[in-house]
One Martini backbone bead per residue (centre of mass of N, CA, C, O) as a GRO file, in nm:
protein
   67
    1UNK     BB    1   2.166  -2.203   0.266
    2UNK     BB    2   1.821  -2.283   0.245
    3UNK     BB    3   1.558  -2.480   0.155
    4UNK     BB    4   1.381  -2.273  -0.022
    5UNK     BB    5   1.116  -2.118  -0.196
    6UNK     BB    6   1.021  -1.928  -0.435
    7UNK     BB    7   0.851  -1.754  -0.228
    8UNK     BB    8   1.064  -1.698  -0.011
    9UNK     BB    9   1.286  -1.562  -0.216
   10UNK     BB   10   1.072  -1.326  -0.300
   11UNK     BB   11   1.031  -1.227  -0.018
   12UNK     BB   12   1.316  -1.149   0.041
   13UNK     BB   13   1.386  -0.931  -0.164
   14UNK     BB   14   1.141  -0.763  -0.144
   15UNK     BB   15   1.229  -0.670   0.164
   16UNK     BB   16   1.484  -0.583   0.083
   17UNK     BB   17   1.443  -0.367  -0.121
   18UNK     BB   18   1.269  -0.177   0.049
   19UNK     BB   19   1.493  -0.101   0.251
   20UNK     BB   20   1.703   0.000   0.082
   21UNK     BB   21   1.515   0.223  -0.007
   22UNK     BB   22   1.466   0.364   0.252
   23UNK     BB   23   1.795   0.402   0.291
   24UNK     BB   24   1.788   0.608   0.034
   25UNK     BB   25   1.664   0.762   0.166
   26UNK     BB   26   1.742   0.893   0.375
   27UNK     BB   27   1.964   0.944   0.292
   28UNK     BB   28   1.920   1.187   0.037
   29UNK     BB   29   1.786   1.359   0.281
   30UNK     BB   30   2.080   1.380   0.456
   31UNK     BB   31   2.196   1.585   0.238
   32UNK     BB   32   2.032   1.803   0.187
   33UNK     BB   33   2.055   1.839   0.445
   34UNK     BB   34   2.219   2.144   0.636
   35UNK     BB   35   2.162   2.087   0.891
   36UNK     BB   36   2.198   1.914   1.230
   37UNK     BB   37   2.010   1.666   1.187
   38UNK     BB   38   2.082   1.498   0.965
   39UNK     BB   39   2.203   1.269   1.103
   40UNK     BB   40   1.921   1.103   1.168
   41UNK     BB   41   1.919   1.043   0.863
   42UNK     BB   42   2.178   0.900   0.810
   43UNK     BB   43   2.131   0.634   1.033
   44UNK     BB   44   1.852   0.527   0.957
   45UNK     BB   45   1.940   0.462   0.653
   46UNK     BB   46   2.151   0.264   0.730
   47UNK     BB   47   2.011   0.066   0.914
   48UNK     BB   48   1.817  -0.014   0.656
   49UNK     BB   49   2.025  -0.136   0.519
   50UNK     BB   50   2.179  -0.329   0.713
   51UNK     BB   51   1.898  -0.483   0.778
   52UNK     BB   52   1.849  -0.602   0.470
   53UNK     BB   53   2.089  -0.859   0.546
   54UNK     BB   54   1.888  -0.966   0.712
   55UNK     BB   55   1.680  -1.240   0.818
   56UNK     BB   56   1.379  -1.267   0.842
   57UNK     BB   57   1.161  -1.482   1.110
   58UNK     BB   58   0.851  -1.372   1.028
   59UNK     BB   59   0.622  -1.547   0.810
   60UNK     BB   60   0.832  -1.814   0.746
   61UNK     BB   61   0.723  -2.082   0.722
   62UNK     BB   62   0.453  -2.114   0.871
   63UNK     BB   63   0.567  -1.867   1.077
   64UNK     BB   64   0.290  -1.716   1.176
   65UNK     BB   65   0.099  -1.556   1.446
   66UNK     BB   66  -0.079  -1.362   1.328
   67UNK     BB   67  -0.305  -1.502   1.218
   0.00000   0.00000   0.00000
């Protein structure tokens, strides 16, 4: 891994945090849906969770565009 600072690794859990939590969120409503649409809530929280394993590119080490 690279060398981080105590800031850019509390950002990166907290963004991992958010994924994680809304790819099970959404896992948890397409189980309750009983209907044919369920798969699309169940596939969104998937790539939810997926992505959360990936590190964000934009907004660390003073590299952010938005300014």
């Amino acid at each position: 891994m690279q060398n981080d600072s105590r800031n850019t690794k509390l950002l990166l859990w907290v963004n991992r945090a958010i994924r994680w939590g809304m790819g099970i969120t959404f896992i948890s409503i397409g189980m309750m849906i009983k209907e044919e649409g369920r798969w699309f809530a169940l596939a969104f929280g998937a790539a939810f969770i997926i992505s959360g394993f990936f590190r964000p590119r934009r907004c660390i080490d003073g590299n952010c565009p938005i300014d």
